[in-house]
C-alpha positions as CSV (number, residue, x, y, z in Angstrom):
1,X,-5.5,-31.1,-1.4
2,X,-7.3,-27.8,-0.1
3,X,-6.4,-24.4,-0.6
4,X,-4.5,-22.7,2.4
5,X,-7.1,-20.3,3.6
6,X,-6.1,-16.7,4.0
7,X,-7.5,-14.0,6.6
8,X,-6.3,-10.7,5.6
9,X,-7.7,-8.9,8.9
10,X,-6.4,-12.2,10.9
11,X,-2.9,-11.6,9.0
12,X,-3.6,-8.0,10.2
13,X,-3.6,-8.7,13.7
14,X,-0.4,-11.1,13.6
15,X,3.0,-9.6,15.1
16,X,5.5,-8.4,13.0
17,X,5.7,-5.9,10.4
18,X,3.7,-5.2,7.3
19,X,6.8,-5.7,5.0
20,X,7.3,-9.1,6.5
21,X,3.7,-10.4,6.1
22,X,3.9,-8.9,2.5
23,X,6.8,-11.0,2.2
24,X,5.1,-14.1,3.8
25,X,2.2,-13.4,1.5
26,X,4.4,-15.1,-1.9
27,X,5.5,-18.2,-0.1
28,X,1.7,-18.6,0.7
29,X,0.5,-17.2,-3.1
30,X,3.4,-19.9,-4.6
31,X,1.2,-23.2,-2.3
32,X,-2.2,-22.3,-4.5
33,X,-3.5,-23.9,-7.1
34,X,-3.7,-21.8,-10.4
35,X,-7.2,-20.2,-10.5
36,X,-9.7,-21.2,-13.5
37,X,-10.9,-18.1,-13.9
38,X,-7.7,-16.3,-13.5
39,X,-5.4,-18.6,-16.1
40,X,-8.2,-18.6,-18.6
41,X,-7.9,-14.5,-18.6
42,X,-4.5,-14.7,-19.0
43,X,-4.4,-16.9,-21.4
44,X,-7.1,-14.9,-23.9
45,X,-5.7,-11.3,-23.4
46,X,-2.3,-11.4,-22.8
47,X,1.1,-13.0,-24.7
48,X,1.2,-15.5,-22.2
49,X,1.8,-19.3,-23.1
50,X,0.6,-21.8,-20.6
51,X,4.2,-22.3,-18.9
52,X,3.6,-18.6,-17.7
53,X,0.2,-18.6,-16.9
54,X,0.8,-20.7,-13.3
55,X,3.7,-17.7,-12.3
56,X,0.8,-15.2,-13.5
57,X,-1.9,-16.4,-11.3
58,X,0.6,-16.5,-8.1
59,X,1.2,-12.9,-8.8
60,X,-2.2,-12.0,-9.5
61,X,-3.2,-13.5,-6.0
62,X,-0.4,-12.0,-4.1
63,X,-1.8,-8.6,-5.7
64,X,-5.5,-8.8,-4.2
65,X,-4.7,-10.4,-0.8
66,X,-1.5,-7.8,-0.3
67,X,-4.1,-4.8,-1.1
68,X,-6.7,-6.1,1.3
69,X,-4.0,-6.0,3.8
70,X,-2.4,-2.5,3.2
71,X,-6.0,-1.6,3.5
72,X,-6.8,-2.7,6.4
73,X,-3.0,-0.6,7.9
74,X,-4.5,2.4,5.9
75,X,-7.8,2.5,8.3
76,X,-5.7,1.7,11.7
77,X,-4.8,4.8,13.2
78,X,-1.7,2.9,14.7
79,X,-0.6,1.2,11.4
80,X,-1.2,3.9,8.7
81,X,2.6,4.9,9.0
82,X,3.5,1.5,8.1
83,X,1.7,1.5,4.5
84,X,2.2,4.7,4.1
85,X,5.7,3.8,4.3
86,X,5.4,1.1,1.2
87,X,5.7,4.4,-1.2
88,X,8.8,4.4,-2.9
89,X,10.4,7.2,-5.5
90,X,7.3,9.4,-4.9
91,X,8.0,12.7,-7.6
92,X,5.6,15.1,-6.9
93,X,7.0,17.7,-8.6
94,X,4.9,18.2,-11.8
95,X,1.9,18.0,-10.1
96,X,3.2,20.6,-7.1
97,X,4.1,23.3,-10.1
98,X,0.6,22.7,-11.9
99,X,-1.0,23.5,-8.9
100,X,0.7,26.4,-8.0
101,X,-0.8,27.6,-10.9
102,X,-4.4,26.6,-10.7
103,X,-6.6,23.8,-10.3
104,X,-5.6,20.6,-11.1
105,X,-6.9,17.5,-12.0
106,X,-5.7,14.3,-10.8
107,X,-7.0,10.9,-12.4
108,X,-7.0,7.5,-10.6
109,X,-7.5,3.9,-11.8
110,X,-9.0,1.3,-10.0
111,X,-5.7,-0.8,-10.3
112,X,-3.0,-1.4,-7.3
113,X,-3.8,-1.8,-3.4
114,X,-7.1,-0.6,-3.2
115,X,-7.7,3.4,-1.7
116,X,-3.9,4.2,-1.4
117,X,-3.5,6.4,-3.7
118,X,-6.4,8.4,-2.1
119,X,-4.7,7.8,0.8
120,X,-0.8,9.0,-0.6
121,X,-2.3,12.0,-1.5
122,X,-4.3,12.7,2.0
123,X,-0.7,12.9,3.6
124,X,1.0,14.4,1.0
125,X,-1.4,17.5,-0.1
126,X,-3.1,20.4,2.0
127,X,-7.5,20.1,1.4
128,X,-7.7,18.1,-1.7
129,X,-11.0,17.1,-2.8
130,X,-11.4,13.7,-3.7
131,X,-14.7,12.2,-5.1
132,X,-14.7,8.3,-4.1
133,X,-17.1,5.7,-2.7
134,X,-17.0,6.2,1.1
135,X,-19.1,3.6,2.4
136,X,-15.9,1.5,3.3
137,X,-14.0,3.6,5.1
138,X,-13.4,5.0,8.7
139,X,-15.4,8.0,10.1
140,X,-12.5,9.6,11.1
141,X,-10.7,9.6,7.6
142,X,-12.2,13.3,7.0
143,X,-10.0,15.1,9.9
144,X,-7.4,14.4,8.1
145,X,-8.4,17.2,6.0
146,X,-9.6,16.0,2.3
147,X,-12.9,16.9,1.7
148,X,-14.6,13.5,0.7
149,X,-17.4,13.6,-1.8
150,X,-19.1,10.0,-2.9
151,X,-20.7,10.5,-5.9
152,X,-22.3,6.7,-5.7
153,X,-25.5,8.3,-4.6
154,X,-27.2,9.4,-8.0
155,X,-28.7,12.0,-6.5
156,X,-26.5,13.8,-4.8
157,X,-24.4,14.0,-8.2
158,X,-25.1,17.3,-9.5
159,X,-23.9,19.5,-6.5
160,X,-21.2,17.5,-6.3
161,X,-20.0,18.7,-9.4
162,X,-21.0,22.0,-9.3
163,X,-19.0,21.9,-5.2
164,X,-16.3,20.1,-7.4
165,X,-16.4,23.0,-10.5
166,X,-16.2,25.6,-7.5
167,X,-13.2,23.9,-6.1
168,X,-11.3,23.6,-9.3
169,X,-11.7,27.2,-10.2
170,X,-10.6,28.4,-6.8
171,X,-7.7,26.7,-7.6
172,X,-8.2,23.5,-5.8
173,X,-6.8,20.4,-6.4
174,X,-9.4,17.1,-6.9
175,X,-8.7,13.6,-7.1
176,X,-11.0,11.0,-9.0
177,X,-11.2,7.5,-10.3
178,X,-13.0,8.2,-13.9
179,X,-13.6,4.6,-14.4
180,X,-15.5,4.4,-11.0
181,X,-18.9,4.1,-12.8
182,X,-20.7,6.5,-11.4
183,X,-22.1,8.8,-14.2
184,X,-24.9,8.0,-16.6
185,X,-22.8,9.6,-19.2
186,X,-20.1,7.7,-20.0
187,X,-17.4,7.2,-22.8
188,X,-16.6,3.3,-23.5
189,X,-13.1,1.8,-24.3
190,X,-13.1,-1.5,-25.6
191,X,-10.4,-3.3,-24.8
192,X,-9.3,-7.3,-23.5
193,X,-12.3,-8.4,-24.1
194,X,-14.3,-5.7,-21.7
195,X,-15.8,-2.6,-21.8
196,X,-14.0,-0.1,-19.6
197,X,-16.6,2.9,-18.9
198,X,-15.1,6.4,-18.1
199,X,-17.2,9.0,-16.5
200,X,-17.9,11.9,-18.8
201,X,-18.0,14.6,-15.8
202,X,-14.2,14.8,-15.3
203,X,-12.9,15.2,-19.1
204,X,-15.8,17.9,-19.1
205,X,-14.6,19.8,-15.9
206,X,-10.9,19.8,-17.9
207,X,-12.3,21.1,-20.9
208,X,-14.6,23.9,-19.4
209,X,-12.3,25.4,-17.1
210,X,-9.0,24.8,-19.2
211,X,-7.0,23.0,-16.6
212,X,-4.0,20.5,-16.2
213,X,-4.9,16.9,-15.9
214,X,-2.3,14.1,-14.6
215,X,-2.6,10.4,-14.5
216,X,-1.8,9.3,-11.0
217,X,-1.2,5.3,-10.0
218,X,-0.3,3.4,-7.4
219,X,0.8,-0.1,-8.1
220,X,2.7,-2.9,-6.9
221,X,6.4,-3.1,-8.0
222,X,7.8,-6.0,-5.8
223,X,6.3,-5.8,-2.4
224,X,6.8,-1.7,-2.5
225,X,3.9,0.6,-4.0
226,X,5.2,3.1,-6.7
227,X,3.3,6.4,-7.9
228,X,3.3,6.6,-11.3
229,X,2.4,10.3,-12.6
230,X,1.9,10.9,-16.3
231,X,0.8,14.4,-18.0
232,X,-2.7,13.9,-19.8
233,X,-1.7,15.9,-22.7
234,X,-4.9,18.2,-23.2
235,X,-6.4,17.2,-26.7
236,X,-6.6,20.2,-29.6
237,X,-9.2,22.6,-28.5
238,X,-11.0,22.6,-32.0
239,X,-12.2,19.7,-31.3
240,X,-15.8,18.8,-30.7
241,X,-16.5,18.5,-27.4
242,X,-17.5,14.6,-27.6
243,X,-14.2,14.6,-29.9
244,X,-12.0,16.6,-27.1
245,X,-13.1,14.4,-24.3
246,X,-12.6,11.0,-25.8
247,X,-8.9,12.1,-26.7
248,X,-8.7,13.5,-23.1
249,X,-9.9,9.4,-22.3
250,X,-7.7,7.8,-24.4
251,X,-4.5,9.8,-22.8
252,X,-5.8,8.6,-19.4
253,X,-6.0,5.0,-20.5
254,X,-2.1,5.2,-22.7
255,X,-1.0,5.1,-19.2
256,X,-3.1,2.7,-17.7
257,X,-3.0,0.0,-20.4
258,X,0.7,-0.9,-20.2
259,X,-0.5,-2.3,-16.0
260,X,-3.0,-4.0,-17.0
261,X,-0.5,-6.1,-19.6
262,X,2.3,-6.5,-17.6
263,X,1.4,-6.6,-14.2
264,X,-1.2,-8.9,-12.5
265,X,-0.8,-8.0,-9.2
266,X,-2.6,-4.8,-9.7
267,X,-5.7,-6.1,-11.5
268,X,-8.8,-5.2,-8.9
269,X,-11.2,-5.9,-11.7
270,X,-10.2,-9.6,-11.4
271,X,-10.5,-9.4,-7.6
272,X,-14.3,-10.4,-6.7
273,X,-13.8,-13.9,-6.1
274,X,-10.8,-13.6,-3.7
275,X,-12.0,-10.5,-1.7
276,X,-15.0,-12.9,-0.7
277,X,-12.5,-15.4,0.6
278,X,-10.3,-13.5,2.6
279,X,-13.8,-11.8,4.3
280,X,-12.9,-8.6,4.0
């Protein structure tokens, strides 16, 4: 029997709301065959026995074609509201009193719908700065006031962080993905089987200008999207400074380990194969 094909910008263009199509999304996950690649993951890293792995892989699916779709409502001007609208139990609060005292740091994972919490934080905050690969998103995404820097270019990476140093010490607030890959000085974290490779710049920036740091994540809880924000607690200071800024790492990834365990619909890294499929 074949697979049911899936469009995610055909599902976009359907009538009826985005909760409903998230909805019809798990009756379609539920008709796929378990994928190879997929239950053979679950099966090595996690504490799964084979009775869960087929449940898994349904959720897993849901996860990737559900974030190609809230993507596709983020870069609509006439749908944003409706993703937007997916947040549930948003508590800023933390983050609002470390910033009214200085710049902040706020540190993304590439888990979850992809670009929403970029996006969450666009509409919530006045001028952040948010370093992030722009080459898939709309022209227009910029008026919306977030200074967007993409540090994918190699060259252009040292005045972004000296533009990103200034805007911290004004007192700005930045937003960044550390495990985006984009430095050549990285600090590793072995872990399920994979490396996981966190940019060195941003623990740096923390350290240097003695700042707060937060984990922030959006992820899939049902078919609504909750942000997740945990303290980084900021590692002794008589540390070494390759010392400081792999305790300042392994903070980041105490809160982004438990996601990657226990919930398979917000595992991008696994995503490849199906992005490809929906052509997106």
């Amino acid at each position: 029997m074949a697979e049911p094909s899936y469009s995610a910008r055909d599902h976009a263009a359907e009538p009826g709301t985005l909760e409903g199509k998230l909805a019809w999304l798990r009756t379609h996950s539920a008709e796929r065959q378990p994928d190879k690649r997929l239950s053979d993951w679950a099966l090595q890293h996690l504490s799964l026995d084979s009775r869960d792995v087929a449940a898994w892989c349904v959720r897993a699916w849901w996860g990737v074609a559900a974030g190609e779709l809230v993507r596709i409502y983020l870069y609509d001007r006439t749908l944003r509201h409706e993703a937007l609208a997916l947040i549930s139990g948003a508590d800023w609060s933390l983050v609002d009193d470390a910033w009214s005292r200085g710049g902040t740091i706020l540190a993304a994972a590439h888990l979850g719908p992809p670009k929403f919490g970029m996006n969450a934080l666009i509409a919530r905050f006045d001028r952040p700065m948010i370093l992030t690969n722009t080459n898939d998103m709309p022209d227009w995404l910029p008026e919306l006031g977030a200074p967007l820097l993409n540090p994918m270019i190699a060259s252009d990476r040292p005045e972004i962080m000296v533009r990103t140093a200034l805007h911290l010490r004004a007192g700005g607030l930045l937003y960044v993905a550390p495990d985006g890959g984009y430095s050549a000085s990285h600090i590793a974290v072995n872990c399920f089987n994979r490396t996981w490779r966190f940019s060195l710049g941003i623990p740096a920036l923390a350290r240097m200008i003695d700042i707060p740091s937060f984990t922030v994540l959006a992820v899939w809880e049902g078919t609504r999207i909750i942000l997740r924000i945990v303290p980084i607690k900021a590692p002794d200071p008589g540390l070494a400074s390759e010392d400081w800024h792999r305790a300042w790492i392994m903070e980041h990834w105490n809160a982004i380990a438990p996601v990657i365990m226990s919930s398979p619909e917000n595992l991008r890294f696994l995503s490849g194969k199906f992005r490809r499929e929906f052509g997106t």
